[in-house]
N, C-alpha and C positions, 0 to 999 in steps of 0.2 A: 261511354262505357259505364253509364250509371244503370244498371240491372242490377232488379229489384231481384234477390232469391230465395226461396221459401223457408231457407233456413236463416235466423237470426245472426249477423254481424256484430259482434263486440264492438269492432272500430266504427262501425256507424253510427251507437248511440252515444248525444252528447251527455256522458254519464255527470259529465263537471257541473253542465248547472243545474240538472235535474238533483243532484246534492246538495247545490245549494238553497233551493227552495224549501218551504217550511211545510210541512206533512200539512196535511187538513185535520184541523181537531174533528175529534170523531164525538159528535151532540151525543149525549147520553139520556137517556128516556128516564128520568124518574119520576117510576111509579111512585103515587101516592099508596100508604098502606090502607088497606082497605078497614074501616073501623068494624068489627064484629064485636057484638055483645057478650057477656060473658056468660052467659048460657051456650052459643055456639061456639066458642073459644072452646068450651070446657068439651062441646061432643067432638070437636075438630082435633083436638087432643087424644081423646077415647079411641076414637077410631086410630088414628095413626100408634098407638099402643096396640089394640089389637092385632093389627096387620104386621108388627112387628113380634108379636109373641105367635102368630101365626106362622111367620116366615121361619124363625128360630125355633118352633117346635117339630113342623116338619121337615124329616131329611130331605137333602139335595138329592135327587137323581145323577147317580155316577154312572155317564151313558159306555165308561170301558168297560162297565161289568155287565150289560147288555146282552152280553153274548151268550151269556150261560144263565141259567136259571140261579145257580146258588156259586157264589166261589169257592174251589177248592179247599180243603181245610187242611187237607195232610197231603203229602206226595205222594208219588205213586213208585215211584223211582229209591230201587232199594240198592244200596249199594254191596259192594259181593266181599266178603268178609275177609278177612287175610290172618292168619297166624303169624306173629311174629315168636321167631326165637331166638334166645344168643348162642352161637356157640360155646363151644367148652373154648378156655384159653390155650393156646398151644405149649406142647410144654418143649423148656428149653434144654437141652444137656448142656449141665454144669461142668465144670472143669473137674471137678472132684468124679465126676460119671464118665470123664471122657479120660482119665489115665488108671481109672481101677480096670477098667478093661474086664476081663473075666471074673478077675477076683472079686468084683461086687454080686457077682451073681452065687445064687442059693438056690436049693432045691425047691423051695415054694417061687421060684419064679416061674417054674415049669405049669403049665396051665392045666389046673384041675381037669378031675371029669367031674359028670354031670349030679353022680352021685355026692363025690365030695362039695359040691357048691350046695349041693340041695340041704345039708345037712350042718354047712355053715349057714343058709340061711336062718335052718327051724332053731340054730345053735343061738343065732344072735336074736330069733323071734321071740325064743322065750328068757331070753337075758335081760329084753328091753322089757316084756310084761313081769319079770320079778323086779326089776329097778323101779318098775310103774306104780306096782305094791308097796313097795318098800316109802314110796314116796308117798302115797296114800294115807302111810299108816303112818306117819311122820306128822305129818300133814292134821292129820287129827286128835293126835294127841298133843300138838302143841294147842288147835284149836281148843279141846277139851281142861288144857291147864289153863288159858287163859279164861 
């Protein structure tokens, strides 16, 4: 029952004394250097300068960008705008709101008409353009004392 099978047996090689043997030194070929003169020393030099300012001056071919003639520069892809806003804060009833009961209420609580808001706007439009004056003229006469 010694059959031979195509595939390699661990237990069949005698691994112990093939370790024990000493490798084969591997001869080493040394070349003598070749004597060049120093005239060709010096173009064997030039040249390999060349071929290296040649290599480093022209670009590598970057075969991913192949595919397109020029690379994209800007996207294309716009994103869709969003307004944020915050709400107003909610307001709380305070304890003081919540046992005045009716008695905190007043007749300007009753909700104008359209005339009376309109007429408190043009009321506080032109209070804020006299304050604006006032502050102008303030304003440049202190500039004018200094």
């Amino acid at each position: 029952m010694t059959k031979k099978s195509a595939l390699p047996d661990a237990w069949d090689d005698d691994w112990e004394s093939l370790a024990d043997k000493p490798e084969p030194p591997v001869q080493q070929v040394a070349l003598e250097p070749v004597k060049l003169s120093k005239a060709e020393r010096k173009a064997k030099h030039i040249e390999e300068q060349r071929k290296l300012w040649d290599a480093a001056e022209s670009p590598e071919q970057f075969h991913f960008l192949d595919t397109r003639s020029e690379p994209p520069l800007k996207t294309v892809y716009q994103p869709t705008v969003q307004l944020l806003s915050r709400k107003p804060a909610p307001k709380i009833a305070s304890r003081r709101d919540l046992t005045s009961g009716m008695t905190g209420m007043t007749l300007e609580d009753d909700e104008d008409s359209e005339e009376e808001r309109r007429k408190q706007v043009e009321l506080s439009l032109a209070e804020r353009q006299r304050k604006a004056q006032q502050e102008r003229e303030e304003k440049q006469r202190k500039y004018n004392e200094v």
